[in-house]
C-alpha positions in Angstrom: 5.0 -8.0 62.0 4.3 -11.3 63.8 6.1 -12.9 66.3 3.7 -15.7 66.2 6.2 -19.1 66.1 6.6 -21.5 63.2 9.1 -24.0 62.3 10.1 -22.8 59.1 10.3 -18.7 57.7 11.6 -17.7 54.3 12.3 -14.4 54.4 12.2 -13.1 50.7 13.8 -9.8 49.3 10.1 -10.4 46.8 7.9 -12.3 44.8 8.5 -12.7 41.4 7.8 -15.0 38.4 11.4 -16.4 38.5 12.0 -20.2 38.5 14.7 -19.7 41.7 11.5 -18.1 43.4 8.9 -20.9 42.2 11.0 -23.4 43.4 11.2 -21.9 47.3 7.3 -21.8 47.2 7.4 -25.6 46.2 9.5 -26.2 49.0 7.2 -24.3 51.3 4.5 -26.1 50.2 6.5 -29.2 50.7 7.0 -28.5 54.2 3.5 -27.5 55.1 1.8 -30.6 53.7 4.3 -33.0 56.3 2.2 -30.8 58.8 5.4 -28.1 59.6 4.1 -24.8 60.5 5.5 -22.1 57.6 5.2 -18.5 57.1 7.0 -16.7 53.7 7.5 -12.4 54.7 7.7 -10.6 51.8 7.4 -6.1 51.1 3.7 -5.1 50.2 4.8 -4.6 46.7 5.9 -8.1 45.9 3.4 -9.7 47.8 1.6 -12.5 44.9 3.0 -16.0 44.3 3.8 -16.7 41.4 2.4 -20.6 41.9 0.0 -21.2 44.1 0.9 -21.3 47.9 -0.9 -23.9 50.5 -3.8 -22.0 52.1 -2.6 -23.4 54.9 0.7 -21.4 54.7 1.2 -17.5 56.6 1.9 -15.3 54.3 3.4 -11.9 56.4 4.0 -8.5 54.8 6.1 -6.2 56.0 6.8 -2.6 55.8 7.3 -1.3 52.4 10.5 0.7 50.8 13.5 0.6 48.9 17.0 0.3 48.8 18.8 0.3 52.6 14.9 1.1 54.0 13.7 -2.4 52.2 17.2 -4.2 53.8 16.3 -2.2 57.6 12.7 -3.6 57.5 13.9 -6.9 56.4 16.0 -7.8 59.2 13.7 -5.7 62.0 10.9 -7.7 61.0 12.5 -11.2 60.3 10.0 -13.9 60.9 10.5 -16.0 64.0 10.9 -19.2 62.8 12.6 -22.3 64.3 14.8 -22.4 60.7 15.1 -19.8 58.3 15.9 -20.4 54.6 17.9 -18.1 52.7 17.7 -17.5 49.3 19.5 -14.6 46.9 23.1 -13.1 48.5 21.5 -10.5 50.0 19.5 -12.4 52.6 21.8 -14.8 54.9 23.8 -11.5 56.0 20.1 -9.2 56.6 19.0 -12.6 58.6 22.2 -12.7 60.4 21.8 -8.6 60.9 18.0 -9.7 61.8 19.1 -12.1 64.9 21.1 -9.2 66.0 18.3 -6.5 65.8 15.7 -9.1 67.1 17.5 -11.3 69.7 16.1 -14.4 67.6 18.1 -17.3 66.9 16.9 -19.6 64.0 19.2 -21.8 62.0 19.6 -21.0 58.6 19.6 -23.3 55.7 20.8 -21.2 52.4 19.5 -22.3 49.4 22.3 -21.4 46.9 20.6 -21.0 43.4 23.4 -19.7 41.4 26.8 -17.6 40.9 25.1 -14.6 42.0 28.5 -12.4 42.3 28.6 -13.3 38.9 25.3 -13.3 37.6 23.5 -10.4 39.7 26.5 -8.6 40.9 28.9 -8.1 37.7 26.2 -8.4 34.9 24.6 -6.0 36.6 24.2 -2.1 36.0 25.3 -0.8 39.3 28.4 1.4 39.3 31.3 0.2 40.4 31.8 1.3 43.8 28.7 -0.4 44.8 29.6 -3.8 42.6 32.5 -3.6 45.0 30.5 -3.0 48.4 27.7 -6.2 47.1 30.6 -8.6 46.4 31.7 -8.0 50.2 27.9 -8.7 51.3 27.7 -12.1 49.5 31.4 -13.1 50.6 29.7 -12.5 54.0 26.7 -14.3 53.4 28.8 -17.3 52.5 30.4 -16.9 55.7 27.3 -16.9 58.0 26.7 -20.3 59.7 24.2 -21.9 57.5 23.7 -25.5 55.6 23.9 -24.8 52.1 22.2 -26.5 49.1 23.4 -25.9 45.6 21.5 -26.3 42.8 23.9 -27.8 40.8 27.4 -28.8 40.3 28.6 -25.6 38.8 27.1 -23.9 41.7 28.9 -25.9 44.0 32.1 -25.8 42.7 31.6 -21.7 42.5 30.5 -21.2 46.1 33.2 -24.2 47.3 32.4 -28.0 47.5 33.5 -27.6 51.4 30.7 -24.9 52.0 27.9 -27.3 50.7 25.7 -29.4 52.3 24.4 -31.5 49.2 23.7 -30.7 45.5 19.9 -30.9 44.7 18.7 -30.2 41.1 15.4 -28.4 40.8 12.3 -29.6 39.0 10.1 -28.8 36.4 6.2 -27.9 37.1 4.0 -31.5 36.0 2.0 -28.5 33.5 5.1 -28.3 31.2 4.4 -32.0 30.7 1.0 -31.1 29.1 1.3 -27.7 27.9 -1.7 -26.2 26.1 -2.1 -25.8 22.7 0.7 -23.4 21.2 0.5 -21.1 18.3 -0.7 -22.9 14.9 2.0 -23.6 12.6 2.5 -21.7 9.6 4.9 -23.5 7.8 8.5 -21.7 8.9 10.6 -23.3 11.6 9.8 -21.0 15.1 12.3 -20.0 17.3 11.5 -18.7 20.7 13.4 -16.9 23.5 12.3 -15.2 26.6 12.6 -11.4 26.8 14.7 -10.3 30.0 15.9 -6.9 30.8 18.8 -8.5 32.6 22.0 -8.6 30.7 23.3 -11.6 32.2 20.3 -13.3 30.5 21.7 -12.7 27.1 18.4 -11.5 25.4 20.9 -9.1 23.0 22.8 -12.0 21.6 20.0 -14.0 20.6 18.6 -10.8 18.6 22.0 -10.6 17.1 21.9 -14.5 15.9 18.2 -13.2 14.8 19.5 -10.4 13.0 21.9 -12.8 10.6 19.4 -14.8 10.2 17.0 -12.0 8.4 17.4 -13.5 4.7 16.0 -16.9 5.9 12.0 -16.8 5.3 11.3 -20.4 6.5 12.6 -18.9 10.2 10.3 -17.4 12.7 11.7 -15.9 15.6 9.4 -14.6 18.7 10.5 -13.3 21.7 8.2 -14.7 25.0 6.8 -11.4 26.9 4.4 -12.4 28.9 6.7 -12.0 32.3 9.0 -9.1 30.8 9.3 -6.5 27.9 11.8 -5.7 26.5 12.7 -4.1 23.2 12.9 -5.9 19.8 12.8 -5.6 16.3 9.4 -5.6 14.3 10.8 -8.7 12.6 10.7 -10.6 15.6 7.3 -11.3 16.3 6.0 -10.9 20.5 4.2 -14.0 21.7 1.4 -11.7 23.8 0.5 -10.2 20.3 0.3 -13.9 18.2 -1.9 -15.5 21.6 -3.9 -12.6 22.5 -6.7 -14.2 21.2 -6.7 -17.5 22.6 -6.0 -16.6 26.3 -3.0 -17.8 26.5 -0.5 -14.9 26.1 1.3 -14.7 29.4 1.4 -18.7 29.4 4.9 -19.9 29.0 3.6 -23.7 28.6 2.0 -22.2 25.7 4.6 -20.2 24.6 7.4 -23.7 24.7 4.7 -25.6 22.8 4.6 -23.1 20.1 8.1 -23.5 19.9 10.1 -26.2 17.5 13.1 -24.2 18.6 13.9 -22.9 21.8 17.0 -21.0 22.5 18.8 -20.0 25.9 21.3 -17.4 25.5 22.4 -16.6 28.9 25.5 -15.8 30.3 25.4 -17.3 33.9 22.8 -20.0 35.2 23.1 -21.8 38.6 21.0 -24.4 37.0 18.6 -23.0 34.0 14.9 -24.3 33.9 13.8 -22.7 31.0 15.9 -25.2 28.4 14.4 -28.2 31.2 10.9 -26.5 30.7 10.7 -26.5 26.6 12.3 -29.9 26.3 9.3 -30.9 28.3 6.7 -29.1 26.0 8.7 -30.9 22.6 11.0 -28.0 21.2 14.1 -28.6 20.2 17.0 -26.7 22.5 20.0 -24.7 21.8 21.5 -23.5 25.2 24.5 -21.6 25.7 27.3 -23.4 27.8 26.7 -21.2 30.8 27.2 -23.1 34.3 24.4 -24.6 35.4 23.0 -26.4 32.3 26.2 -28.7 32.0 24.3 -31.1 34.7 21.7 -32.1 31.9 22.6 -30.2 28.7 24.3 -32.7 26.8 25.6 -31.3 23.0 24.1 -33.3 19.6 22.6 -35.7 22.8 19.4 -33.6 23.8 20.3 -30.3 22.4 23.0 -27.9 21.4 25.3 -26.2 23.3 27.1 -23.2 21.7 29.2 -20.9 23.5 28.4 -18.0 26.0 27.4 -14.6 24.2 28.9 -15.9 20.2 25.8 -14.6 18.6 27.7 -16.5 15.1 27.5 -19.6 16.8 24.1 -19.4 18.0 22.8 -18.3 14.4 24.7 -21.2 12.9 22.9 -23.6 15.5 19.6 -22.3 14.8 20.5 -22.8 11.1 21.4 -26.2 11.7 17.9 -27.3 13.4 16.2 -25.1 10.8 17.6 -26.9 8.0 17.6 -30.3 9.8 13.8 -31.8 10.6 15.2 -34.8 11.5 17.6 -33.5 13.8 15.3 -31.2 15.7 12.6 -34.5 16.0 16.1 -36.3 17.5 16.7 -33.6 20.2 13.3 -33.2 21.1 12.5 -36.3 21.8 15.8 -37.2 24.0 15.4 -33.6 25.9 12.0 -35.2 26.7 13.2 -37.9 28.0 15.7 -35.6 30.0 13.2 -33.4 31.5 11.2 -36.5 33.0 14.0 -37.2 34.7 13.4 -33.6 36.9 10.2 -33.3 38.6 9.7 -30.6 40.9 8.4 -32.7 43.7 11.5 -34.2 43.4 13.6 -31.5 44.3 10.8 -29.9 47.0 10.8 -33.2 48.9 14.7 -33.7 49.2 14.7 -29.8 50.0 12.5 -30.4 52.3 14.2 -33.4 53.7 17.3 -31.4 54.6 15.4 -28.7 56.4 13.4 -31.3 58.5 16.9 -32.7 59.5 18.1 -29.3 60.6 14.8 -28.9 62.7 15.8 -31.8 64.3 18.6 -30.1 65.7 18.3 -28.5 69.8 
């Protein structure tokens, strides 16, 4: 690994096609373009962008593994940068363990990007004892001197207003503004929702709501799989399969635009893009009241909110929309107007902005 200097090192656990992890490579990119040195470190297998990074941008890789070998090469080969920004539970405590190992002394600015004791730790599958062990690592993590954005209210309030620096929503890409053509219309109302082999993401009670909806003809559901798979029934039709042909299949632009319904059954969010993203691409939303979302997610105002995991009450909002042209036209055009309102270069430039004023620390 490099010891090679640079102002700014995000460390990541991995790359992956998550919106918490697209919006860390905006802010790298951010900072690179004032002219600030950055390097991201990430394992071998978890080693592609899922945007675009700045050419001009280090990208390190470390030594591969997994489980306490992955966490023992993340903190042996921490980057040596001037600030390092933490992101996910796991990572303020393996930088702090890093400094230890490596005698290097960065400040740390955490990135908070949701409830994660909740929403990785007790959603999860883990058994208990190690629930238990993980909740002690991210109470630790909290602990570790660091300034800490949230990104959102709901985050705030569940890490503690006194342990945060400032609240800054994150954006949506400027391509969900002009998604590409979605899947022609075929008469019946379609009702998208993105598969996720996480429980916390809810995928199980929208296929509930789908399955009391069977009787109604005029609704479509189909499950977005171009980043995950997951299991479905064959009445719920797979975006990869419809789009196959037009090159669009793993495009989630596409997959919104296709959409006159979108729904967001999640348990826990620290903010939730995906409701932001389809408002942008014109569908109508129905987002479960789930944290995050209650800093733009405004009910019979620019979508519907139902509550978390009441697969009844989601079936009876999608019913609602599907029954109600009018109303979906309503919602989709204010949860346009909404999502203009959050533009990732937004939320990169103040992100940025509070990392520059940490640098400007001795």
């Amino acid at each position: 690994m490099s010891r090679a200097r640079f102002d700014v090192a995000f460390p990541l656990v991995g790359f992956n096609p998550s919106g918490g992890v697209r919006m860390l490579v905006h802010v790298a990119n951010a900072l690179v373009q004032r002219g600030r040195s950055v390097c991201i470190s990430v394992p071998p297998h978890a080693a592609t962008a899922p945007i675009p990074l700045d050419p001009r941008i280090t990208l390190l890789t470390r030594r591969d593994g997994t489980g306490l070998n992955a966490r023992l090469a993340f903190a042996r080969e921490l980057p040596n940068g001037r600030v390092s920004v933490a992101s996910g539970y796991q990572t303020p405590a393996l930088i702090a363990l890093g400094q230890a190992v490596t005698g290097l002394r960065p400040h740390i600015v955490y990135l908070i990007q949701n409830d994660e004791p909740a929403s990785h730790i007790e959603q999860g599958n883990r058994p208990a004892a190690l629930k238990a062990l993980l909740h002690l690592v991210a109470q630790a993590g909290y602990r570790v001197p660091a300034t800490r954005i949230a990104v959102s209210t709901y985050v705030a309030e569940r890490v503690g207003r006194e342990r945060i620096a400032r609240v800054i929503s994150p954006g949506i890409d400027e391509r969900f503004f002009s998604p590409p053509p979605g899947l022609p219309r075929n008469g019946r109302v379609s009702v998208g929702v993105l598969a996720h082999p996480g429980a916390v993401k809810g995928l199980d009670v929208a296929l509930d709501a789908f399955a009391r909806l069977a009787e109604r003809r005029d609704v479509r559901p189909i499950l977005f799989d171009g980043a995950h798979k997951a299991d479905a029934p064959a009445s719920v039709e797979r975006f990869s399969a419809l789009a196959q042909r037009t090159g669009v299949a793993h495009d989630i632009a596409a997959f919104y635009a296709s959409c006159d319904v979108f729904v967001f059954p999640s348990r826990v969010e620290g903010f939730g893009l995906p409701p932001l993203e389809a408002m942008a691409c014109g569908a109508a939303v129905v987002v479960t009241d789930c944290g995050g979302p209650r800093d733009y997610a405004r009910d019979n105002q620019n979508c519907v909110v139902v509550p978390v995991g009441n697969a009844a009450a989601l079936a009876g909002a999608i019913t609602r929309l599907a029954d109600d042209a009018t109303l979906r036209a309503r919602l989709a055009g204010a949860g346009a107007e909404t999502a203009r309102r959050y533009p990732v270069h937004a939320f990169a430039s103040a992100c940025a902005d509070e990392i520059e004023r940490v640098l400007a620390r001795p």
